[in-house]
C-alpha positions as CSV (number, residue, x, y, z in Angstrom):
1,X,11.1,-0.2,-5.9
2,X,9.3,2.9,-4.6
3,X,6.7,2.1,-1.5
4,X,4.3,4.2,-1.0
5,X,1.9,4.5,2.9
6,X,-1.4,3.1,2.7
7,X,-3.8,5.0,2.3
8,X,-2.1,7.4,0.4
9,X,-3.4,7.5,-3.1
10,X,-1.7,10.8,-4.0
11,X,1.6,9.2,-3.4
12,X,0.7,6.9,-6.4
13,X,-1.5,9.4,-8.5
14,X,-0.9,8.0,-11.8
15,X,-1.9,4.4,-10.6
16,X,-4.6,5.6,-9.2
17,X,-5.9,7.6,-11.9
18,X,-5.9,4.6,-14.6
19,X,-7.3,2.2,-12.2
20,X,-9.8,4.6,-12.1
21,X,-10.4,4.8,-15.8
22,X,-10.1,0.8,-16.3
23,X,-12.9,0.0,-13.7
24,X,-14.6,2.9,-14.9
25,X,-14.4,2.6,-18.3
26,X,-14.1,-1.5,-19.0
27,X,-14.9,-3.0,-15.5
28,X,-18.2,-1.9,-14.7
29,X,-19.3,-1.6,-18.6
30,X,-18.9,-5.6,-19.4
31,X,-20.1,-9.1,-18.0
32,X,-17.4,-10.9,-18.9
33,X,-18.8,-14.2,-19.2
34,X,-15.6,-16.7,-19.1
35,X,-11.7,-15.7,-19.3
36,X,-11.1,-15.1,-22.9
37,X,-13.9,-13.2,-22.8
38,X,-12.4,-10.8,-20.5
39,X,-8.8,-11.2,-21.9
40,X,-10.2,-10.0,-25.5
41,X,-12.0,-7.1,-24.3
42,X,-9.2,-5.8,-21.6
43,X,-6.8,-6.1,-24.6
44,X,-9.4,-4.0,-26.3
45,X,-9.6,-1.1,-23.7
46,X,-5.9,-1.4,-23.2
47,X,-5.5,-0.7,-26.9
48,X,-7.8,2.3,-27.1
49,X,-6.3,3.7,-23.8
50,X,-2.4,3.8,-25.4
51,X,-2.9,3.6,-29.0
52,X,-5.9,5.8,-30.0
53,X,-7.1,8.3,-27.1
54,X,-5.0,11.3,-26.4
55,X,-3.5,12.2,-22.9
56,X,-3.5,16.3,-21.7
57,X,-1.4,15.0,-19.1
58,X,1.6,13.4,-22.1
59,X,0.9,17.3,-24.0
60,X,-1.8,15.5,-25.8
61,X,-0.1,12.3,-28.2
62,X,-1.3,9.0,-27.2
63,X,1.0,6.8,-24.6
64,X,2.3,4.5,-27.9
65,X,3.4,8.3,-30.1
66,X,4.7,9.5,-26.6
67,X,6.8,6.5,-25.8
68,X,8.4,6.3,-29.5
């Protein structure tokens, strides 16, 4: 297991950057009223996010095409 300084987000980049996009991007968009609630519409983003949206940084497949 890699540690990383605090306080040193470009150690972690990659973390960093989908944290980002989650809080971005599903956090701040939804109310989640009770747990299911959230779990259903994290599973949502985290299915668009690897199984639908293209990534310049992968040379453009999707996380799921990428990994298989």
């Amino acid at each position: 297991m890699a540690l990383h300084r605090a306080g040193k987000p470009m150690q972690k980049g990659f973390v960093e950057s989908l944290n980002g996009r989650f809080r971005d991007e599903c956090l701040n968009e939804h109310m989640f009223r009770n747990l299911p609630t959230a779990r259903r519409l994290i599973e949502e983003w985290k299915m668009d996010y690897n199984a639908h949206r293209p990534h310049t940084s992968l040379g453009g497949p999707t996380p799921n095409e990428f990994a298989t």
